[in-house]
N, C-alpha and C positions, 0 to 999 in steps of 0.2 A: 431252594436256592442256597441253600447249606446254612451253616449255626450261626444266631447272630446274638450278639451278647449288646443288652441298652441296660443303661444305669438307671436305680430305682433311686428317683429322688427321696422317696418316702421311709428310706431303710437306711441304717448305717451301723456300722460297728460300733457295738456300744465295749469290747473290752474284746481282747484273746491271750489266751496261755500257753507261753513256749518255755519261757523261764523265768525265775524272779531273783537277786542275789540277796538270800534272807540273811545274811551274816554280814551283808555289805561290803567283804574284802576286795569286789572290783571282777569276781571272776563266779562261771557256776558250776558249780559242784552237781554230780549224779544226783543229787538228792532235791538241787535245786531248780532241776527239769523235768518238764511233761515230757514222755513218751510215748512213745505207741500206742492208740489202745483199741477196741473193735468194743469196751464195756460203754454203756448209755451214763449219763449222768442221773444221780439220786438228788433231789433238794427240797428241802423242809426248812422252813422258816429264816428264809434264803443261804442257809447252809446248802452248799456245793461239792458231794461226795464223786469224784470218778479214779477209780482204779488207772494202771495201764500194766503193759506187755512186761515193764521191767522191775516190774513188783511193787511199786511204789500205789500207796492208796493216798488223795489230795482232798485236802478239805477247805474248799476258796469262799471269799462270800460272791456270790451273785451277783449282788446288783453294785457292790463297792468296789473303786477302783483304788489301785493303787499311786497317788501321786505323785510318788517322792522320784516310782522308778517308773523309764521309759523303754518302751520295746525298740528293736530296730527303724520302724515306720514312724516311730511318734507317738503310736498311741501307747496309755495305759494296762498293764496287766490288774487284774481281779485282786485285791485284800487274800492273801495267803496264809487261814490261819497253825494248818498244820502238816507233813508229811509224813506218811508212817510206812518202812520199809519192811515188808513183807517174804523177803527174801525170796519168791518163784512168782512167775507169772500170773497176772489175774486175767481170764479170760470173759468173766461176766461181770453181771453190774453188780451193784449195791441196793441191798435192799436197808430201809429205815422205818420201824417199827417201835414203836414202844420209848422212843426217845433212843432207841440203839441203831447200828447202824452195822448189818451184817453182810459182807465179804467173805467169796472163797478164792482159793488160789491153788494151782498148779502142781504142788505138794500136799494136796487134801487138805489144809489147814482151814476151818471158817473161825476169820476175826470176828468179833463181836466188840465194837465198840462204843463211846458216847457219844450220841450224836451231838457236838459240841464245839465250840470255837477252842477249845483244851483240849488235845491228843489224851484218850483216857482209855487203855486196850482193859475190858471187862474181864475178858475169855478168848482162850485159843482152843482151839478142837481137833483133830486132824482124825481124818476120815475112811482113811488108809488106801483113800486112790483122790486122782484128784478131780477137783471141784473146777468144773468146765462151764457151769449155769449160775445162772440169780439165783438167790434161796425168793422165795414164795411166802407169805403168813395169809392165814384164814383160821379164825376161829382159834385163834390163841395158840395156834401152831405152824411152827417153821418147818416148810416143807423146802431138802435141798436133793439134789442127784449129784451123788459122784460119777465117777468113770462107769463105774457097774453097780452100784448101789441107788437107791433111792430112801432118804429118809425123811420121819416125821417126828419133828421134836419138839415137848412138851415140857412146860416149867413143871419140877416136878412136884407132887401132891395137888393135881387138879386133877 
């Protein structure tokens, strides 16, 4: 009898992220918006890593909302503790290992950074085609694929 949409009394939005004005001047800035993304979200110890399509990598807390600011609807957006412009596309997720929190993007570049409520870039890499997947860790090695590459990388002196 075609689609029928019933409300789940049981469910409700607990937060969503479209924008937050971290500067407070009234307005938002590229940098103070979610974009695009197709990558998964990473979170450890309710830290909230998701990349999107305009390069930006977002570091929200999970379960804290923001009170001070209101979305269009009313509700709350998420505690936004940092944004880090990557300047190309991110197509995959973020992986978080080791207290780090490793991202590739568009320009073959993999960030490696704190996993942290403090923006802390460890290392930049660039891989000389770009980085379209997750990186992977097993056994104390970070496995990523570029365009045409596949690598396995290892701290070194193990």
């Amino acid at each position: 009898e075609g689609d029928k949409i019933e409300q789940n009394p049981n469910s409700a939005v607990v937060w969503h992220y479209t924008k937050v004005d971290s500067d407070g001047n009234g307005k938002f800035s590229f940098e103070e918006t979610m974009h695009r993304t197709i990558g998964t979200a990473a979170i450890k110890n309710d830290l909230m890593f998701i990349s999107d399509f305009s390069g930006l990598f977002h570091c929200l807390d999970a379960k804290k909302i923001d009170e001070k600011t209101t979305n269009e609807d009313g509700t709350h957006p998420p505690v936004v503790y940092w944004k880090y412009d990557m300047f190309a596309a991110a197509w995959g997720s973020p992986l978080i290992v080791d207290g780090k929190v490793y991202i590739g993007d568009e320009d073959g570049d993999v960030d490696v950074l704190k996993a942290g409520k403090t923006l802390e870039v460890l290392h930049e890499t660039n891989l000389g085609s770009a980085v379209y997947t997750t990186p992977v860790a097993r056994d104390g090695i970070i496995y990523i694929a570029s365009r045409n590459t596949l690598f396995a990388i290892e701290a070194a002196g193990k």
